[in-house]
N, C-alpha and C positions, 0 to 999 in steps of 0.2 A: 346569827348572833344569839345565845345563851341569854336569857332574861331572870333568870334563877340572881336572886341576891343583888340586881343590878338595883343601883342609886339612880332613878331618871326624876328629873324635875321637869312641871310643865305649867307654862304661865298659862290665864284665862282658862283655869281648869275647872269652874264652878258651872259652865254649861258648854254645850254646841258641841265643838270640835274637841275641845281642850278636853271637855269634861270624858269623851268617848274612847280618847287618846290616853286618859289615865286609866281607865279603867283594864281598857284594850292591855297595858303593859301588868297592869296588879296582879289581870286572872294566869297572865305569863310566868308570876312569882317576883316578876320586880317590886323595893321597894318605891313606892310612890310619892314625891312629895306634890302637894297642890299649892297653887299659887294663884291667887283672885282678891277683888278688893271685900268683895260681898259674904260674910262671913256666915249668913245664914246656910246659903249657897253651897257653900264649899262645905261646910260641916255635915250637910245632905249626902256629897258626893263621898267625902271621907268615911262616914258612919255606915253608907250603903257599900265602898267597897269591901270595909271590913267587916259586913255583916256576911261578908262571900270568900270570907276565909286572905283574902287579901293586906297587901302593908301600904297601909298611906299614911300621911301626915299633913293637917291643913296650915298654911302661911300664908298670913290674912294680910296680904299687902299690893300696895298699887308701885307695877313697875315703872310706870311713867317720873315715879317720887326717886331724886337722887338720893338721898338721904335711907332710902328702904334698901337699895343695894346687897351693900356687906351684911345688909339684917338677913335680907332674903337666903344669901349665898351661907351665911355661917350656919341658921337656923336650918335649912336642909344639911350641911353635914353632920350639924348636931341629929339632927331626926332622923335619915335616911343614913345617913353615912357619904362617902365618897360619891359624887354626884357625877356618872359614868354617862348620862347623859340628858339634853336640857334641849327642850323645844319651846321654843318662843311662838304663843298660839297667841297671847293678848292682843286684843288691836283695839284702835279706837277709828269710827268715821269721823267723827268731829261734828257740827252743826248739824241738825235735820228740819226739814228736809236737806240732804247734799247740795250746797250752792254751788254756782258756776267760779270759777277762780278770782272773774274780776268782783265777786260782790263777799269772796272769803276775807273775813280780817288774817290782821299777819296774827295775831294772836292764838285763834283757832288754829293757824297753818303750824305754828310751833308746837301746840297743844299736842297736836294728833304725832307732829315727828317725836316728841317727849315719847310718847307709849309706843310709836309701833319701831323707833328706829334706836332714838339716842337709850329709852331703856336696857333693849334688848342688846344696845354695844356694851352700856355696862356692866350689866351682871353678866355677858359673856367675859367681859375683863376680868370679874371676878374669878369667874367659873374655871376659866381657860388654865392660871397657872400649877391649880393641881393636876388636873389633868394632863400638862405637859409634863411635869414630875411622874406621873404614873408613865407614861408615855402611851398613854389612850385615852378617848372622850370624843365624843359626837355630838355636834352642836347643828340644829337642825331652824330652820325660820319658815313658818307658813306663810307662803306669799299668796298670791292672787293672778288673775288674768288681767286685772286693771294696773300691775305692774308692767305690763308690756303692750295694754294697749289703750289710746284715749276714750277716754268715756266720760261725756257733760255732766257736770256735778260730781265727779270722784275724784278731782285733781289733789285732793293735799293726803287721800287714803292712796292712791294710784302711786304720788310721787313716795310716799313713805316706803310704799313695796318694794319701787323699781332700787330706792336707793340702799332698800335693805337686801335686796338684790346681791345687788353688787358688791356691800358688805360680807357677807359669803363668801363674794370672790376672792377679795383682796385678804380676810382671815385665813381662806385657802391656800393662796399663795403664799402666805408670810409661815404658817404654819401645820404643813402640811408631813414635812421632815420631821417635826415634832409627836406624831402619831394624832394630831387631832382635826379630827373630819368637819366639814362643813358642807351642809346642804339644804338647798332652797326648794320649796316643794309648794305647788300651790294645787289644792284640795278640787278646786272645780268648785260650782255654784251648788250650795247645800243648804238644806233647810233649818235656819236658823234665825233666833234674834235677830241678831245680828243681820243677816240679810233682808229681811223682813222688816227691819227700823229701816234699812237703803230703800229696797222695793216695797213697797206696803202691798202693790199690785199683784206681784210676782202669785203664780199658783205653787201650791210647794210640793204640787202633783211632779211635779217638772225637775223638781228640787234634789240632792242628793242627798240620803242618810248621813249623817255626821255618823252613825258607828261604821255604817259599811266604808265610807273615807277613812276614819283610826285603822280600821285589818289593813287596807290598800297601803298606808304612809308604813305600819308594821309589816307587812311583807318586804317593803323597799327597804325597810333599816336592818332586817333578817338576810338583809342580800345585799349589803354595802359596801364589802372586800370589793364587788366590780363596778361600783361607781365611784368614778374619780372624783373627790373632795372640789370642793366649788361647783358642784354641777348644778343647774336651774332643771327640777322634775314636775312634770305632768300626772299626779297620785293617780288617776286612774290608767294613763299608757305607759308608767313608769313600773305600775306593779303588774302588770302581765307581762311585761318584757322580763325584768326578773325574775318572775313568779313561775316563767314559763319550765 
């Protein structure tokens, strides 16, 4: 896939994954829009991709907020133009330390589906019907290992993944005729915030780079033609298979 001119938006782009995954696509020649709540953050990562000759734009918003939506979605084609593709990196744990389920309120447990599930349906709602007009666009969702398997105290991140999961799927099926791809990819265990607010214990000796993760998830979207739309990827067995 040609990244020259490409419109890619990426949620929770002011650090970790997100932030390494914009950069990964800017030095390609795409334009980049960034999407995070933290605006110091994100103007960091804007200002440093363009200080490397790169095209970003920061969009200072929280996807979990219905009401940011159509802000988020108009504001990248005003900035980037046609938004050719959109990776949903944002996520939320919810409480910390992670509780067990019977002691999570139902409150928390909507909190955390708001950012990592009910957001990301709708600004793909957004996203989707240019895209079908174009008759292309990739819609990509980082999931996790706690999507498919149990683990004490990750229940309402876990259940967010598995059912963004399957999101994926069901966008796949409905709209695959349409030329617009969906894929679920989950990164492996990287040294992050982010995991690091979960495991405080974790060594992050153990850990994986979040830029070495962005080239792996960009090799697999550089080689997309042979993966079937709805597919569930393993970023690091997924991009040596194709990479091969």
């Amino acid at each position: 896939m040609e990244w020259s001119g490409r419109g890619v938006l990426v949620t929770g782009a002011s650090r970790g994954l997100g932030e390494q995954l914009a950069r990964w696509f800017a030095k390609r020649g795409a334009r980049v829009g960034l999407v995070a709540r933290g605006r110091e953050e994100l103007e960091r990562v804007k200002e440093s991709i363009m200080a490397e000759d790169g095209t970003a734009a920061a969009i200072i918003a929280d996807v979990g907020d219905k009401d940011a939506t159509y802000a988020i979605a108009g504001t990248a084609a005003e900035l980037i133009g046609p938004v050719d593709v959109v990776v949903h990196c944002a996520s939320a744990l919810g409480p910390l330390p992670m509780p067990l389920l019977l002691d999570t309120a139902c409150e928390d447990l909507a909190s955390v589906l708001e950012t990592n599930l009910i957001g990301p349906f709708r600004l793909t709602k957004a996203l989707a019907g240019p895209m079908i007009l174009r008759g292309n666009g990739v819609v990509v969702f980082i999931s996790s290992d706690a999507a498919v398997n149990g683990y004490p105290g990750w229940g309402a991140y876990g259940v967010s993944k598995a059912a963004q999961d399957h999101l994926a799927r069901v966008w796949a099926a409905e709209l695959t005729e349409a030329g617009v791809q969906f894929l679920s990819i989950d990164p492996g265990d990287m040294n992050t915030k982010m995991h690091a607010d979960a495991l405080p214990d974790a060594d992050p000796a153990t850990l994986l780079d979040p830029a070495v993760v962005a080239a792996r998830i960009g090799t697999i979207l550089e080689h997309r033609a042979r993966i079937p739309s709805g597919t569930r990827l393993e970023a690091s067995s997924a991009a040596k298979e194709v990479g091969a």
